[in-house]
N, C-alpha and C positions, 0 to 999 in steps of 0.2 A: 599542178595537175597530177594525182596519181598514176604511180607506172600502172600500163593496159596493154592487151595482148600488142595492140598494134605496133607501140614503140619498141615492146620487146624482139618484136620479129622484124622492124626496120634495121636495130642496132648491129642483128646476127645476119642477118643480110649484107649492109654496109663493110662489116668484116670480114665476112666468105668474100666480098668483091674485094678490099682492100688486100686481102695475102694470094690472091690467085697468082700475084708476080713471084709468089715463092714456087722451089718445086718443090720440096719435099713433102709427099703427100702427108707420111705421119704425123711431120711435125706440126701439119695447116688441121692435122685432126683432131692432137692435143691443144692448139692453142682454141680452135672455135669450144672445146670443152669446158677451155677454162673461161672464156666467156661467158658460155652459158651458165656456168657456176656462179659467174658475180650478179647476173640477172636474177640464177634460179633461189639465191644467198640476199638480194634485196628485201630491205624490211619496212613500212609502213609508210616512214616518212620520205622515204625515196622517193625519186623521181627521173626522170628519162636523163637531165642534165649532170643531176649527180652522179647518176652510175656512169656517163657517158668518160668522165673523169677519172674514172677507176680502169675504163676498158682501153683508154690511152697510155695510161700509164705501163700498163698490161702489155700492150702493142710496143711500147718504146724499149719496153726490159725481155720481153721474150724473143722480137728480134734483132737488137743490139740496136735497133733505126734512133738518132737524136727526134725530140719534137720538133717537128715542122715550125719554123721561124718566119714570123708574119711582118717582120720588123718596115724592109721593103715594102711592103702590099700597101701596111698602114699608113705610110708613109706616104704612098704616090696618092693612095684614097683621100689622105689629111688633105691635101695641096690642091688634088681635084678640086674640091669642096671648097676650100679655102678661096680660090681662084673665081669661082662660081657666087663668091657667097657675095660682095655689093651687087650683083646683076638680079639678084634671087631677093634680096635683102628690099631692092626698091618696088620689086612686082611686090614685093609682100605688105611695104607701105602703102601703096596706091590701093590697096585692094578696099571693097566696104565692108569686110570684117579680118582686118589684122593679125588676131589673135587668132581667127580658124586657117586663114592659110599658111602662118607660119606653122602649123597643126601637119596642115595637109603636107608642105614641105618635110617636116620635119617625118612624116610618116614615109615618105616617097620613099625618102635615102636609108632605111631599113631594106631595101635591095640590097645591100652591102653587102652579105654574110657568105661569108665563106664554108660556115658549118653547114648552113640549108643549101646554098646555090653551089654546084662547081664550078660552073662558066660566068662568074660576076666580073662585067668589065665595062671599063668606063662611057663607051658610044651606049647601051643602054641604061647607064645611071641619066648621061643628060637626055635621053628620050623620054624615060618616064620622069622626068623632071618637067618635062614640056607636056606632056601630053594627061597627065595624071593629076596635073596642081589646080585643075578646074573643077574636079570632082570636088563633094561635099562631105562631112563628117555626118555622121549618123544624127539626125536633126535633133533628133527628142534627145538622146546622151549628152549633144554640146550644152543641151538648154540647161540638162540637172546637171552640168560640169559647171558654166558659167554661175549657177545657183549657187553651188557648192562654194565656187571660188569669193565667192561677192560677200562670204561670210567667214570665212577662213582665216586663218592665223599661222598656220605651218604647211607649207607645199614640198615634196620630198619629188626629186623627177631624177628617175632612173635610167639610164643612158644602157645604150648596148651596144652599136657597132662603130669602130672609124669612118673618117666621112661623115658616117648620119651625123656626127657631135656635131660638127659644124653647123647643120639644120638643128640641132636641139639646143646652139648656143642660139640662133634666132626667137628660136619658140620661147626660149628663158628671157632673153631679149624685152620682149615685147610684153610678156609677162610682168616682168619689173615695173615698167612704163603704166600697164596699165591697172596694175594692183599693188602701187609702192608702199603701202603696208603689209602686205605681204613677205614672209620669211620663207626662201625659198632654201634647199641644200640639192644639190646637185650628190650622185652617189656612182662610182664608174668601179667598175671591176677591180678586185685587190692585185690581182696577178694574174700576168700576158696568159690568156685561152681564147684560140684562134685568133681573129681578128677583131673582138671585143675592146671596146675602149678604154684604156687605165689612165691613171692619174698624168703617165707621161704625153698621151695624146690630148686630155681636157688643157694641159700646160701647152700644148704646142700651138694648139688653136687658139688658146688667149681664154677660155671657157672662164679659168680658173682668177683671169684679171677682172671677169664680171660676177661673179657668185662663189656662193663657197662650197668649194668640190671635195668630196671624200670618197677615200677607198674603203669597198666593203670587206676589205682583207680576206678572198674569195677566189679563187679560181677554178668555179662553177662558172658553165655558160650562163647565168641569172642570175636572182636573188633569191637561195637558199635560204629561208629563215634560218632553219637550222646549223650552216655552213657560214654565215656573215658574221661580220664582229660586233661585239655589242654596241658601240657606235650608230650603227647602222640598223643595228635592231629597234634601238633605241627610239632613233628618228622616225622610223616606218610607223612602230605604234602609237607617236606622240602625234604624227603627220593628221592634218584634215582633208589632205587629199595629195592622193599618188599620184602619179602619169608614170607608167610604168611601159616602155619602150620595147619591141620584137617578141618575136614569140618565146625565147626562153625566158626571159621573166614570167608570161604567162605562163609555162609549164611549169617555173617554178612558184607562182605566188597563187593558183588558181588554190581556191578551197580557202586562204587565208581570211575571209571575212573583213578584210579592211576594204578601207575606200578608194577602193585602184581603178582606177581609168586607164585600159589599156589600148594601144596605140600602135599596129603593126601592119605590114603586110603578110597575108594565109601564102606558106610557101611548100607546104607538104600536102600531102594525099588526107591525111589524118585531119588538117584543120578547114581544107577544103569541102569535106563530108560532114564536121561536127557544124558546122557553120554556113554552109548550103553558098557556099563563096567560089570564086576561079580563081585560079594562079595569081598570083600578086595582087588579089584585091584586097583593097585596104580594110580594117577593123576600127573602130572605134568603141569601147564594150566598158561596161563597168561591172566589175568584181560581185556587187550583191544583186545584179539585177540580171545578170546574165544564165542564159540558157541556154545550152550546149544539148545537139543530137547525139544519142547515143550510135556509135558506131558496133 
């Protein structure tokens, strides 16, 4: 998704809030400048996640602060999930279509993010785990996903927060089971950004004992084409069909032309308005067939 006025004026917003706990007015006047400089200094292929990477770093070196360590968070989220996942595991068996509610789970625990939500905590992961797993996927997109898949040969599924893996080792799950010629790759962030999922979380949940998991050597909230390693390039263009998980992948893969079926909950103002959606409603969208309101 190309950077737009909107995310350029959430980011500088986010950071006038973020350094109000300094006093020094100067100093909070040259650093929002230099801000604006890396926005006003973005070039074509950019996009709201990659610069988002530039303005932390920015943040970490201008006021001496280390990055924020998510290690904890991940950690209690993994084990949530984890803990939840045979109780979750059998409503998903019982269901009359398997593969869409391991879908719909798998979509719920995209709640997880630290980067969109401030206050994400655990008594509302298991709320909207109950009350949100009865809703439906977008009828007509599962039919041309299930099309898609029932001819397919390479599946590439893009993961993005802790916790959610756990639902997206389900959804892979049942996948397997019910498209065992199917070659699926799992693909989880190269390096720790926020509380996105890496190779060390897909290892802790066991992801990595059922399919095979790679780092896209990245630490972009997404999947930066231009930012991931060739591996993982590699796999994206060879794929016949993507599941591409929360909204930064959609801001970072939107405009790509591949076959991505994207899979999240609208947690901003910005996706809310392109998508005529509420707070945490769910998306099911594919990449060439989608239509976006201009804001």
């Amino acid at each position: 998704m190309k950077l737009n006025p909107f995310c350029m004026c959430c980011a500088v917003n986010k950071q006038e809030e973020k350094i109000r706990k300094f006093p020094d007015m100067d100093k909070k006047t040259e650093y929002m400048k230099k801000v604006m400089a890396i926005l006003s200094g973005s070039e074509e292929q950019d996009c709201s996640p990659s610069l988002s990477v530039e303005i932390q770093k920015l943040y970490s070196e201008f006021w001496n602060c280390p990055m924020e360590d998510f290690t904890e968070i991940k950690r209690e989220f993994n084990q949530l999930m984890l803990n939840m996942e045979a109780s979750i595991e059998e409503k998903i068996r019982k269901a009359d279509d398997p593969l869409e509610k391991a879908l719909l789970y798998a979509r719920i625990g995209n709640y997880i993010d630290f980067a969109a939500i401030s206050n994400v905590d655990q008594s509302t992961v298991i709320t909207l785990l109950d009350e949100k797993s009865s809703e439906a996927l977008d009828e007509e997109e599962y039919k041309n996903f299930i099309h898609d898949l029932s001819s397919a040969r390479k599946l590439v599924y893009l993961t993005d927060n802790c916790g959610e893996i756990v639902l997206d080792k389900l959804a892979v799950q049942i996948l397997k089971e019910q498209y065992p010629n199917l070659d699926i790759t799992v693909i989880v962030r190269g390096y720790p950004v926020v509380n996105d999922a890496t190779m060390e979380d897909a290892e802790e949940i066991g992801l990595t004992d059922l399919v095979k998991v790679i780092g896209n050597g990245s630490n972009i909230g997404g999947t930066w084409i231009p930012g991931i390693n060739s591996e993982s390039r590699e796999l994206l263009y060879q794929a016949d069909v993507i599941l591409a998980k929360g909204q930064g992948n959609f801001e970072t893969l939107n405009d790509c032309d591949l076959n991505v079926y994207y899979l999240f909950l609208c947690k901003c103002d910005l996706f809310q308005r392109r998508f005529h959606a509420e707070n945490l409603q769910g998306m099911f969208l594919n990449e060439r067939r989608l239509v976006m309101e201009p804001v």
